[in-house]
C-alpha positions, -999 to +999 in steps of 0.1 A: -441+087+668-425+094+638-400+123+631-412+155+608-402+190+593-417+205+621-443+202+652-471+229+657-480+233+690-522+239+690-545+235+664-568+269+666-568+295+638-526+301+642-518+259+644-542+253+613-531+283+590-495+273+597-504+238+593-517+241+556-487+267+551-462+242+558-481+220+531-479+237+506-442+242+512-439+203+508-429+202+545-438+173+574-455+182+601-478+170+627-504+191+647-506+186+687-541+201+703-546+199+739-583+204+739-605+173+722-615+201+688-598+216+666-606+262+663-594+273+702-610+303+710-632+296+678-659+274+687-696+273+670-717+253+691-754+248+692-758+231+722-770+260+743-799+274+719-808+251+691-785+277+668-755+285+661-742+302+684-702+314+687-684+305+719-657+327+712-648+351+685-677+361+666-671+389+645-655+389+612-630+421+621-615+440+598-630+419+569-612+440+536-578+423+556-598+391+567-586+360+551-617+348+566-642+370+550-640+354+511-641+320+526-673+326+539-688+348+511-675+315+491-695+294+514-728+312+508-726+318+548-750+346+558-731+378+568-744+409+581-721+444+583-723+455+616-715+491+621-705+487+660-722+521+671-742+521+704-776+528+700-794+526+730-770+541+760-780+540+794-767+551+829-772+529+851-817+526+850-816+558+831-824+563+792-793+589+778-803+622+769-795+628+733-770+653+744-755+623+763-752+602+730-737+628+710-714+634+739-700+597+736-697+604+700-674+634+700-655+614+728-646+586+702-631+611+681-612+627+709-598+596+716-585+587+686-572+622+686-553+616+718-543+585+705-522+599+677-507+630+692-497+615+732-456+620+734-460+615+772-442+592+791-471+578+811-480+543+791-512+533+807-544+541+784-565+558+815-539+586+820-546+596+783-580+594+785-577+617+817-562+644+797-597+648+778-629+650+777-638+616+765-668+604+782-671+572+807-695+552+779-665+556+750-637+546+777-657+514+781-652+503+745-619+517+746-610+491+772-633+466+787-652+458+758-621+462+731-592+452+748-611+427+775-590+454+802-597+480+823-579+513+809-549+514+839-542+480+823-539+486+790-502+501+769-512+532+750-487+520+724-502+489+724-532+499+718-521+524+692-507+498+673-538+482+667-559+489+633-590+499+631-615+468+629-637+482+605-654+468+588-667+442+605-692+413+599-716+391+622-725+356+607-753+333+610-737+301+605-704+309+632-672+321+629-664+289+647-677+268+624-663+286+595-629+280+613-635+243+615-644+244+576-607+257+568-591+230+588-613+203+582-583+188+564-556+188+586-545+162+604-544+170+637-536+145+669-568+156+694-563+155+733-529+157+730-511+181+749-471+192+749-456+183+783-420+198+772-400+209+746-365+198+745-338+223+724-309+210+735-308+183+710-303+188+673-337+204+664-363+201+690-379+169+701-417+174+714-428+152+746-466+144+748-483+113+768-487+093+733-450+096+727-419+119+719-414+132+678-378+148+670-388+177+643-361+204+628-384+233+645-414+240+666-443+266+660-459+271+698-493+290+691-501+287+729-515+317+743-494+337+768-511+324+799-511+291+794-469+293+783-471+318+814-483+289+838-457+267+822-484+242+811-451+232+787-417+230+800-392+239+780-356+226+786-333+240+782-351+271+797-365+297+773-341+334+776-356+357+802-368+383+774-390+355+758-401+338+792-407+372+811-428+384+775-453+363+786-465+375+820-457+411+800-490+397+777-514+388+800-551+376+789-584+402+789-613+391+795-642+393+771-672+370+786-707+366+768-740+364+790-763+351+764-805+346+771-829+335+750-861+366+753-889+343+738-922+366+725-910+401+727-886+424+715-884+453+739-890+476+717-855+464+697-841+459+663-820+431+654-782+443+655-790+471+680-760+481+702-770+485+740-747+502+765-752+498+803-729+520+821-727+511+857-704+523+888-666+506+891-668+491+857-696+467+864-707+477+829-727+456+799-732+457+762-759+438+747-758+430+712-798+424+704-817+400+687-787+390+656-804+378+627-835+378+644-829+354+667-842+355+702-811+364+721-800+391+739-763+387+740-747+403+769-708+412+768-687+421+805-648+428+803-622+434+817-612+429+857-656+428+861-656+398+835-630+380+855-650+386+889-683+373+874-663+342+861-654+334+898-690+342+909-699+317+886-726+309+856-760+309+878-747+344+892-735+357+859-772+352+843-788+367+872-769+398+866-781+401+832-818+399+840-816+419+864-801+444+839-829+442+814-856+441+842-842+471+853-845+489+819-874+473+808-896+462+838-901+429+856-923+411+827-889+405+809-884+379+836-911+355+821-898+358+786-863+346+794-855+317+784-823+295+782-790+311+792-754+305+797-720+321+806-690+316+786-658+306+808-626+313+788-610+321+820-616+285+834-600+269+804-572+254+816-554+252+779-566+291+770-567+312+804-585+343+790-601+360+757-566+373+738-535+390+748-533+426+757-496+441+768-492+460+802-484+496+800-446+501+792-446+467+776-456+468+743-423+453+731-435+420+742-450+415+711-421+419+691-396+397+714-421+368+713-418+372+671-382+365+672-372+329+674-351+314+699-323+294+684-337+294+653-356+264+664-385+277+685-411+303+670-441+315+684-473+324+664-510+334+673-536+363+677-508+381+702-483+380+675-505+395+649-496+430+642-521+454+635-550+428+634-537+415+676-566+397+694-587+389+660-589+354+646-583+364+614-547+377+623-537+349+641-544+329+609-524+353+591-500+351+622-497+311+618-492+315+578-465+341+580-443+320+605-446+290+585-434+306+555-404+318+575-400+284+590-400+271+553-374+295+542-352+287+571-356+245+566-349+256+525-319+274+533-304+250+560-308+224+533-287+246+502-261+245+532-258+211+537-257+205+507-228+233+501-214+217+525-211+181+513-198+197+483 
């Protein structure tokens, strides 16, 4: 293979954005995906229902911040503001009383209260939430359902760091596909995954099973798990902050439990936000009827999503009606149609929905942003800063380390050329 500026390991939002980046910076590069499509955890497909229906990420967060959000306005894609309130909370088979709802309400507040004024020493997100009086329904989007972890699991000053998402859009045509729009025109080598990364050779040199390219750097936009698993080997090996960051940024779990609900709509609006609270986190959100279409779209997280992974897809569904027959009565049964279960977890070249740091941890973030040797740099939706775990900021996560990438190659260059002088 021939020789380049620099190799980008992984072709989702990151690979792509830093891809284009190094472009425009009149760079060489070349784009190695291990999966056989371009978008990673972005992924349109309309296999399941006839429609488009997201995979993965499926909300345009944050979309004043979005790169992603004029793109699609300039598309003419059809976008909807989604205001993320629950609507219709339940425990367990029982309707909330309004003083319930207005309980979960003041809860989210008191959160964010808690939020900014903890000076404790106690990292983990559930002994905050213990101090008050937040309610179990705002804890789940708190942790489960935001951070795809249960709240013991999650850093407080991790999840402090994080912005506020708001505001965010839902879109007809996919956030996946939109993704696949923006790097329609890169280049990208499909099926190809990194085996190892050599750094002790001038530059790197990147090993795959089509060949070996030399390159003055490398961008890795891996996620943590799979660089956890040491899917690629890196040799020499990587410093023990950088290795031991990644175990200290394990994957959440997010998983979608979508049915088709053909002839009624259960009393429903489109966009309505469903809450299920259950005992031991076995908890479900339904985003209802988007754009009209006949889905219910179910959402489990944290360690619950990773159980009903194992249990498998038939299981999975099962759950779900059962959920809605249980709230609505056994009739639902004959309007369900088509279903499936997403499986993040099971793929072997993603291992999860995003990164979330373990309590006392937070710094893992900021280790994995510094490069190692000044040849090695790591980008992604982990590495994002205040937009962590959104598509959107790993794009602007892949663009940012290019540019630094480019300024680096630029200045090595003035010194050589110093140099020779």
């Amino acid at each position: 293979m021939e020789d380049v500026d620099v190799v980008i390991v992984g072709a989702g939002s990151a690979g792509l954005a830093a891809a284009k980046s190094l472009r425009t910076a009149g760079l060489t590069f070349k784009v190695f995906e291990a999966m056989n499509r371009i978008g990673g955890r972005a992924w349109t497909s309309t296999e399941h229902f006839g429609v488009p229906f997201d995979i993965g990420c499926a909300w345009l967060h944050a979309a004043d911040r979005n790169p992603y959000f004029p793109e699609a306005e300039a598309a003419g894609w059809t976008l909807h503001h989604h205001d993320m309130n629950v609507d219709h909370l339940y425990y367990r088979k029982r309707k909330a009383s309004e003083e319930e709802e207005a309980a979960m309400k003041a809860a989210d507040t008191e959160i964010s209260e808690l939020l900014e004024n903890h000076t404790g020493t106690d990292d983990r997100l559930s002994s905050l939430l213990a101090k008050g009086h937040a309610t179990r329904a705002a804890a789940t989007f708190a942790g489960p359902m935001d951070f795809g972890a249960d709240e013991d699991e999650i850093s407080i000053a991790d999840f402090k760091a994080a912005a506020d998402l708001e505001p965010n859009y839902f879109t007809y045509e996919g956030f996946g596909a939109l993704v696949a729009r923006f790097g329609a025109d890169v280049p990208v080598e499909l099926s190809t995954p990194v085996r190892k990364i050599l750094w002790d050779v001038p530059g790197v040199a990147c090993v795959t099973d089509r060949g070996t390219v030399r390159a003055k750097a490398v961008i890795v936009t891996a996620s943590p798990a799979v660089l956890a698993f040491e899917e690629i080997e890196f040799s020499p090996l990587l410093p023990d902050s950088h290795f031991s960051a990644f175990f200290d940024l394990p994957m959440g779990m997010l998983t979608k439990i979508p049915l088709e609900i053909r002839g009624t709509r259960l009393g429903l609006s489109p966009f309505d936000d469903l809450l299920i609270e259950r005992i031991a986190r076995h908890d479900i959100y339904f985003l209802c009827f988007p754009f009209d279409l006949d889905l219910m779209v179910g959402f489990i997280g944290g360690d619950f999503a990773w159980e009903v992974s194992a249990a498998g897809e038939a299981a999975g569904v099962d759950f779900v009606t059962d959920r809605l027959c249980g709230i609505f009565g056994n009739d639902v049964r004959k309007h369900v149609g088509r279903a499936m279960m997403t499986n993040w977890g099971g793929e072997r070249f993603v291992r999860g929905a995003y990164a979330a740091a373990r309590p006392g941890k937070a710094e893992a973030r900021r280790i994995l942003m510094e490069p190692v040797a000044e040849r090695i740099f790591f980008a992604g939706e982990a590495l994002a800063g205040s937009l962590i775990q959104t598509c959107g900021g790993a794009r602007l996560s892949g663009e940012a380390v290019a540019r630094q990438v480019a300024a680096q190659l630029a200045d090595s260059r003035c010194e050589a050329v110093q140099l020779a002088f």
